[in-house]
N, C-alpha and C positions, 0 to 999 in steps of 0.2 A: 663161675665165681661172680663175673660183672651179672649175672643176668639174676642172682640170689639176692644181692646188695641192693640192685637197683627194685627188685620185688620187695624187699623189704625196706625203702626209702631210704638205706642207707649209703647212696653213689655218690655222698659229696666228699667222700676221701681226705676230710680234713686232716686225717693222720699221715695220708700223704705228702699234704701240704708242709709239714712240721716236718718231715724228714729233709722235703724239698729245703725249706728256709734254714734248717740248720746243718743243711750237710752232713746227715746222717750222725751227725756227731755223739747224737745218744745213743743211737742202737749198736752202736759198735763196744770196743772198749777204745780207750782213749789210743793206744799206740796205734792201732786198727784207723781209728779214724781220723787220725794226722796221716796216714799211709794213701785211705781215701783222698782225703783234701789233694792230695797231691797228685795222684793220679785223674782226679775230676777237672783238677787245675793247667793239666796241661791239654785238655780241649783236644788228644791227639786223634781217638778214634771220631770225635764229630768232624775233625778237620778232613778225614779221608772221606768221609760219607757227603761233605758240603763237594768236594772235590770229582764226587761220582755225580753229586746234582749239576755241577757245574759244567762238566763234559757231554753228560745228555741233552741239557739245555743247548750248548752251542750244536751240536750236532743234528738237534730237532732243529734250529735254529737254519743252520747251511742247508738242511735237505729242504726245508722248506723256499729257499732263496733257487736250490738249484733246480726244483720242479718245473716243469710248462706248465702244470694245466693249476688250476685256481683256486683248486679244491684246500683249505685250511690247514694245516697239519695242528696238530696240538701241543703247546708248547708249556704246558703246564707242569709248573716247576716242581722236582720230590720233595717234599717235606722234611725241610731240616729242623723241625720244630721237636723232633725227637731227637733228645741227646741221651748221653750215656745216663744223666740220673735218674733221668725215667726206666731203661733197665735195670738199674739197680733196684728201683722201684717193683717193677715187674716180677725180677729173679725173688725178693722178699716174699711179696704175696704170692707167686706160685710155688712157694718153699713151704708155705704154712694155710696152700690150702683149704685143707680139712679143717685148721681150726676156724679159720675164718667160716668158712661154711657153717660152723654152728654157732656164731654168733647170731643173735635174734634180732638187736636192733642198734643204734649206736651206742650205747650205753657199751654194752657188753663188745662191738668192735672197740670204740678205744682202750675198754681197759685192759683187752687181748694186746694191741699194739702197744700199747706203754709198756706189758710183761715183757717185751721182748729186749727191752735197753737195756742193752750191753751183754744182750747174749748172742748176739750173731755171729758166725763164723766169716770173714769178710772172706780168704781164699774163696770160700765156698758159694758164697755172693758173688765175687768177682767176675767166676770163671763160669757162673749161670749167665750172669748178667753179659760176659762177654761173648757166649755162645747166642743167646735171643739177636745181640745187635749186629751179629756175623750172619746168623740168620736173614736180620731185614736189610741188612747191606746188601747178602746176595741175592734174594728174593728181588732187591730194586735194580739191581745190576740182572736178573734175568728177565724180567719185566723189560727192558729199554731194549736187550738183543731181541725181544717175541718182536713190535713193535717194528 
């Protein structure tokens, strides 16, 4: 999908942007997206993921303090720059793959992405969105045990 968009100079994700800045608030229906707001609002699943950066850092942190020999260790922090809206971002466009795929050029991506306000399923969102970010949660939590 990113590599269509970006062939067709369409990777600036403006429509993205508009989801980001209004908190989904169109795409949803309204009860839907007071449901969102409040679950984006309490920060719970970024707080576990900042939590998991924060334990690997100290921990890269001590082994590097307890080592002899001089050799560097890498203490390069996980990226907490992905929060949950960007999943919910993610779960959206791989929900609607296909159509986006036949979009030609911006024109016809936006007007695909405005069709979809207020018909999204947010259960169906959520529990996409919450499986991708369990994914990169554990995927970082396996990465720090290789290591």
């Amino acid at each position: 999908l990113f590599s269509h968009l970006v062939k067709d100079s369409m990777e600036s994700f403006t429509f993205c942007h508009r989801w980001l800045l209004l908190g989904f608030q169109r795409e949803f229906e309204h009860s839907d997206a007071l449901r969102l707001f409040e679950i984006l609002s309490c920060d719970h699943l970024e707080l576990i993921s900042q939590q998991l950066d924060r334990a690997r850092y100290q921990e890269r942190l001590s082994q590097k303090y307890c080592t002899d020999d001089s050799s560097k260790s890498d203490l390069q922090a996980f990226n907490t720059d992905f929060t949950f809206e960007l999943f919910i971002c993610a779960a959206i466009l791989l929900d609607n793959r296909e159509s986006l795929l036949r979009c030609q050029d911006d024109v016809q991506l936006i007007q695909f992405t405005s069709s979809l306000q207020g018909t999204l399923d947010l259960n169906s969102t959520l529990q996409k969105a919450e499986s991708h970010f369990y994914n990169y949660c554990k995927r970082c939590a396996w990465d720090h045990m290789q290591e």
